[in-house]
N, C-alpha and C positions, 0 to 999 in steps of 0.2 A: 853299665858297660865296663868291660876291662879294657883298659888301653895300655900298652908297653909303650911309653915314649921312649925313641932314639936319641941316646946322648943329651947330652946337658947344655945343647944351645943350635943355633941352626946349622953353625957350621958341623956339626957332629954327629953325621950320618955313616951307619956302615958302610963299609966298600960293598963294591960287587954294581949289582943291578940298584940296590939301596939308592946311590945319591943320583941316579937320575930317573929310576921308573918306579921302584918298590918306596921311595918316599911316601907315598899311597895316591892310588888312580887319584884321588877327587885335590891329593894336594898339588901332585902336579899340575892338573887343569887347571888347580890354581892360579899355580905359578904362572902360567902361561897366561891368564888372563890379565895376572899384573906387569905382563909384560906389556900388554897393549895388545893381545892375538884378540885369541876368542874368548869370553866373558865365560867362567865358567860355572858362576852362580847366578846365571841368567833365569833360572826354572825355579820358582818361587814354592816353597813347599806348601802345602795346603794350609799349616796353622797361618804360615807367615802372612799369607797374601788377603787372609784375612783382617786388614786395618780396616777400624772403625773414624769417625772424623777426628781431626786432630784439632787438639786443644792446643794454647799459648800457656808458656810457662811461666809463672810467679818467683821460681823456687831460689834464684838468686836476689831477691829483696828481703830471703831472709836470714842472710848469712851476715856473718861480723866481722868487724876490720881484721885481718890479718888472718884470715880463717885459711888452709890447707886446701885449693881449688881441686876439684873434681871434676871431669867431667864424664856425663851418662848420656849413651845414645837409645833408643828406644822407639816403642811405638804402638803403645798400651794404649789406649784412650783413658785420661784421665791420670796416670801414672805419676803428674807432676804433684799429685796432693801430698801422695804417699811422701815426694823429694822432699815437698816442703816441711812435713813434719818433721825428716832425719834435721834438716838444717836449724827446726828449731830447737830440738830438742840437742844436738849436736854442735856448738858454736865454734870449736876447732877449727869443724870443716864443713867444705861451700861447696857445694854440687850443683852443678848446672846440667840442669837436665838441655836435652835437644830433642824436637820429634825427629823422627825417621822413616821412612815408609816402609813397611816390612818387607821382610826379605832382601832379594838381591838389593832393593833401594838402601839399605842398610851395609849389606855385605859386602858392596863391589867397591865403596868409597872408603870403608874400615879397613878392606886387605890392601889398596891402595895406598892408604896412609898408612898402614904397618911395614908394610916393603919398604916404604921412603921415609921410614923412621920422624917424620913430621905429620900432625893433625890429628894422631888418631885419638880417641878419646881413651878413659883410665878404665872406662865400664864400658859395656852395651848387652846388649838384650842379643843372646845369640841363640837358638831352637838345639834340643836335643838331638837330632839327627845331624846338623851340619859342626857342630862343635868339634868332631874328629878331624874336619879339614881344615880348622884354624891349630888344635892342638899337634896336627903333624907337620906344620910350620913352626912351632916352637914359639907360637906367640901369646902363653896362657901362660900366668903366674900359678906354681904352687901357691895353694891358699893355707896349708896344715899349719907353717910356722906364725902363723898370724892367728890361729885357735880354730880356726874352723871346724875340725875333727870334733871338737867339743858338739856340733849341731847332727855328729851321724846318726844319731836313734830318734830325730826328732823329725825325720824325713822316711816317706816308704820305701820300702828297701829296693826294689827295680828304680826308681827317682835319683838314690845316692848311688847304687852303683853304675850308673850313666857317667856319671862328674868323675870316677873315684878311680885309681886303679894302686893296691896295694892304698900304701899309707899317705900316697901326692892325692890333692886333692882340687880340680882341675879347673872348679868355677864352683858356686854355688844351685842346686837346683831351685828352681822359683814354683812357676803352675805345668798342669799338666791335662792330659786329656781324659780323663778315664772315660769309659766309652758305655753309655745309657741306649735307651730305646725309647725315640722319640713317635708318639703314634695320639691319631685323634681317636680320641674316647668316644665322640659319642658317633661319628662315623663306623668304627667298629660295633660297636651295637646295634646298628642295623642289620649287620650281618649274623648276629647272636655269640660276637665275642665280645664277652664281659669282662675280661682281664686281660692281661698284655700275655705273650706266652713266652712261660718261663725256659723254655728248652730250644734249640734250635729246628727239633724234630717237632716240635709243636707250632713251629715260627712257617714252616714248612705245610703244616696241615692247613693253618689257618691262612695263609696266602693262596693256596689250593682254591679252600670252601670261598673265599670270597673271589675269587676268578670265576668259579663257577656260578656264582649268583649273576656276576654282573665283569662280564670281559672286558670292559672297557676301563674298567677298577685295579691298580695293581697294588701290591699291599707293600711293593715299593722298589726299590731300582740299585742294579750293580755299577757300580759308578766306576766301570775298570780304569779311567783315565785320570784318577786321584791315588797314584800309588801309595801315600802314607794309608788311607782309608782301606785301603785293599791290606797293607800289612799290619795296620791295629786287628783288623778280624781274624789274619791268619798266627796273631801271637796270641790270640784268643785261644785258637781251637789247636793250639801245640804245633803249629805249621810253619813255625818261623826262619826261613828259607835261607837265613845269613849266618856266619859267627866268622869272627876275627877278633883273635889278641893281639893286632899293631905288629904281628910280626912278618912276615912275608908267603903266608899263606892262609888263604879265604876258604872258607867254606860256600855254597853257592849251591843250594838244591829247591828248585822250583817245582821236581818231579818225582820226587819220593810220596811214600803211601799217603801220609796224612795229607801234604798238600796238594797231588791228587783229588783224594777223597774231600779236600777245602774246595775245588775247582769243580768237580762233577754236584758237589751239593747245591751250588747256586747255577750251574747253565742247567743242572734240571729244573728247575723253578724258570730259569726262563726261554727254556725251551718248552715247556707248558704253558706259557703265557702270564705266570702268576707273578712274576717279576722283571720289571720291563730292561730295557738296555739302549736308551736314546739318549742322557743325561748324566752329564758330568758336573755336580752342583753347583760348584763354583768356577764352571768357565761363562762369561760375559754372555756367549749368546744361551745358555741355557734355562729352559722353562723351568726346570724343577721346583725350583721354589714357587711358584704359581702353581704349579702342580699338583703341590703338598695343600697349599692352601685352598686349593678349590677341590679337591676330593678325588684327584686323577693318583695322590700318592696316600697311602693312608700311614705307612711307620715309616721308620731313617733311623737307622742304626747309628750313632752319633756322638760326637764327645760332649762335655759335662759344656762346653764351650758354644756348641751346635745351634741351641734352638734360640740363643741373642742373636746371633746372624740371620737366621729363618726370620726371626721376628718383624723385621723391617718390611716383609712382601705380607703378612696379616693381617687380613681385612676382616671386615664383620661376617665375611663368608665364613670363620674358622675361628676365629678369636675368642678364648675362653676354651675351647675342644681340646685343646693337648696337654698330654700328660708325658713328663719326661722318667719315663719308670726305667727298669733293671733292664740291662741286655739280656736276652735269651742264653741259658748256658752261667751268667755270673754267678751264682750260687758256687760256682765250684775255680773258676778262671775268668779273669777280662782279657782287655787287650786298652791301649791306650792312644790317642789321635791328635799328637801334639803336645808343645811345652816348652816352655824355655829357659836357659840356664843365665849365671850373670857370671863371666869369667870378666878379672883384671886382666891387663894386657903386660905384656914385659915392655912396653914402650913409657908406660907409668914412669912419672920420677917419684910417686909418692901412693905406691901401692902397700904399705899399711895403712892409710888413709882409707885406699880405696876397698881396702880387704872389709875396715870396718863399717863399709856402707851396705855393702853386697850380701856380709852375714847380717846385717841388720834388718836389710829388703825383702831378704829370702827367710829369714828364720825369728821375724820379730812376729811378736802375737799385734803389738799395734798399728804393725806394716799391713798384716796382714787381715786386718776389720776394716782396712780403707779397700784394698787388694779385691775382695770378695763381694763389694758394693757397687751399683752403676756408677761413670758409665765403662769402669775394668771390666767388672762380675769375670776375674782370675777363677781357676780353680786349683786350690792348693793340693801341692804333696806335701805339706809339715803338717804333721799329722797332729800338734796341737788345734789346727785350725778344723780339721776334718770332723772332729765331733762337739765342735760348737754350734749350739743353738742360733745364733746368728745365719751364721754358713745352708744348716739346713731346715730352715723357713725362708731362704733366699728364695725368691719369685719374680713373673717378671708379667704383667697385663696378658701376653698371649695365650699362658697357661689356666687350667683349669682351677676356678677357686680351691684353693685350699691345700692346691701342690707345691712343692718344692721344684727350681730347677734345681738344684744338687745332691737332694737325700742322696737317689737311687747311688751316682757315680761316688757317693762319696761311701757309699756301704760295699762297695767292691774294689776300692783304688789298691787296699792291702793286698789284694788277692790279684794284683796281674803281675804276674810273671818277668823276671829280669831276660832280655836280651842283649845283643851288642851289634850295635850299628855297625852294617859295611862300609869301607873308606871312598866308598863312590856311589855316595846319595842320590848328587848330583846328577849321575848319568842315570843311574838307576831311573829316577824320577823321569829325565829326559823319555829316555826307552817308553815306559808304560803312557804315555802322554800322547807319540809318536804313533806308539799301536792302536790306541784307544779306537780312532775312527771306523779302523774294518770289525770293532767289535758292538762299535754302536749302529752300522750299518747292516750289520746280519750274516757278516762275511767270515768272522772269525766263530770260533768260541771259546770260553774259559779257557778248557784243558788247551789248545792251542794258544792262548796268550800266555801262559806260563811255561810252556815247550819253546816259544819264543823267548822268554827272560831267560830262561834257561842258557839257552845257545847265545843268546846276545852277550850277558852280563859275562857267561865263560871266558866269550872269546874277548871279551874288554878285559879283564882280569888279568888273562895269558899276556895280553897287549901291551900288560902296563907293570909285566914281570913277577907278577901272581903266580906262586904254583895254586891251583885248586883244589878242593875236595869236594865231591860231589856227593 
């Protein structure tokens, strides 16, 4: 991502519409939420809100008298090992980790405490998509003068330019999504598919042939109401709907050729029946996951992250059957579902301290062998980690003997494409969430939920002093 940040502190916003609406849609709503209005990181993004149980931390029993205190908020399962090793290996300084619950349980108490300049911690775990709405508050430390820039070629190039704009460097990138194809091997063989299919036109056949064997079989499901999930696929297939440089005009096209042609390729599949639309994976009442596991889904399109969360609903009905292979189409382009960056905060009284924690978490090769192992299983962008042997013989009981979950995602992460997040995630996210019901109902379809984003996100944009480009 490129981001032009405004001025050089918060008071230091252009005139004009700048210092009350073009500050960016998702910052204001910010702001308004730290005012006490309405919450505006209330919509938890997909990576976020997937927390595993939480651990108790160690990691300040291993620090030493007079060590430089740190503190890191988070909500990695297992993340405090990692802390402990900086603190041992590090005697300077003392990092106390904290759990957190992800997303807004993270977000809404961090922008709180940075507005009121008390409590907020020196680190936290903040996701790729929302990072623009803390940086157009002005609450991210340049990390360059502290060496960071030294770690840009050791990270995927979509990964760095997220964090990076010119030579400021805006937080450290940590894991990431890259996006596999999660599908049961020996359920597909019933139907006489022997390999996962490599093209999306092939993904297409074979959801077909196996509809027609057996209708009641879908070879797997549009989950319109997880809109990160819906835009890892469309920066897959060149359809990536957004761009903004932080300046005061958005790009916004939901309805041009390709993303079109993104939106009629999946409501034909399920307007054939060959890919269902009742299941949004991770909302609470959803069956999907039982779905997958008992033979009602047979693939999921999915990040390198995906099938540890599936894992937990796998029974002996499925256990051992999947295989987490290449997305359809990565040979040539992925797309990525998730990740998160580690920005200092400018409320730090001792952010070179906290600079050399952050490059160390994100860019250490022995951060990163705790990172990659239960109960994290991170998937890295530092691409010393991507082709180690460790990384890809990573497995986990659900899968089929002798697979990896990360070869496939890590044999494609180079290959997905750089974007730049729009400055209103936030609502973005809200919208597709909002719509979702009339599309799992039967009421909508694709090409009309993107005619919708279209019109919706315009007219929010316009609202909030956007000129657009459509």
């Amino acid at each position: 991502m490129t981001y032009r940040r405004y001025g050089s502190s918060r008071a230091a916003l252009p005139q004009r519409a700048f210092s009350t609406k073009v500050l960016c849609g998702a910052a204001l709503a910010v702001a308004v939420s730290l005012l006490g209005l309405t919450p505006a990181l209330t919509s938890v993004s997909s990576a976020a809100s997937r927390t595993g149980p939480t651990y108790s931390t160690k990691t300040t029993s291993y620090c030493k008298a007079g060590a430089t205190p740190i503190t890191f908020w988070g909500w990695v399962p297992g993340i405090y090992r990692v802390v402990d090793v900086f603190n041992q290996t590090h005697p300077s300084i003392c990092v106390d980790y904290v759990t957190k619950v992800g997303g807004s349980g993270e977000y809404i108490p961090l922008l709180n405490a940075l507005k009121a300049n008390s409590g907020a911690p020196d680190v936290a775990e903040i996701e790729f998509d929302v990072l623009p709405e803390f940086e157009a508050l002005h609450y991210t430390v340049d990390l360059s003068p502290y060496g960071a820039g030294m770690y840009k070629n050791d990270f995927v190039k979509w990964a760095w330019g997220e964090v990076t704009e010119g030579s400021n460097i805006w937080a450290m990138p940590d894991d990431g999504g890259s996006m596999g194809l999660l599908y049961n091997a020996v359920d597909l063989a019933k139907y006489g598919i022997t390999s996962p299919p490599a093209t999306w036109a092939q993904y297409a056949a074979d959801a077909l042939k196996v509809h027609k064997a057996n209708p009641k079989v879908y070879f797997g499901d549009f989950a319109a109401g997880d809109g990160q999930w819906v835009l890892a696929l469309m920066q897959q297939a060149g359809a990536w709907p957004f761009a903004w440089n932080g300046g005061s005009t958005v790009t916004i096209d939901f309805t041009g050729p390709k993303e079109m042609a993104f939106a009629n390729y999946w409501q034909k599949l399920v307007s054939e029946g060959a890919i269902d639309h009742a299941n949004d994976p991770f909302t609470s009442s959803s069956p999907f996951f039982e779905g997958l596991n008992s033979g009602i889904y047979l693939t999921w399109p999915t990040s390198a992250w995906g099938p540890s969360y599936f894992a937990s609903y796998v029974t002996s009905a499925s256990a051992g059957d999947w295989v987490q292979g290449p997305l359809p189409g990565s040979a040539t382009s992925s797309g990525n579902w998730g990740g998160s960056t580690y920005p200092v905060f400018t409320e730090s009284k001792h952010p070179a301290q906290a600079a050399t924690f952050v490059e160390w978490l994100a860019a250490s090769p022995t951060a990163w062998k705790l990172e990659v192992t239960p109960p994290s299983l991170l998937f890295p962008n530092f691409k010393p980690e991507l082709s180690q042997p460790g990384l890809l013989k990573e497995t986990i009981p659900m899968l089929k003997k002798g697979t990896s979950l990360f070869a496939a995602p890590a044999k494609s992460a180079p290959g997905i494409p750089p974007i730049s997040w729009p400055p209103f995630m936030t609502y973005y996210l809200n919208s597709t969430t909002a719509w979702a019901s009339k599309f799992f109902d039967g009421t909508q379809t694709i090409p009309q939920y993107f005619q919708f984003l279209q019109s919706t996100m315009v007219t929010y944009a316009h609202q909030e002093g956007f000129q657009v480009n459509t």
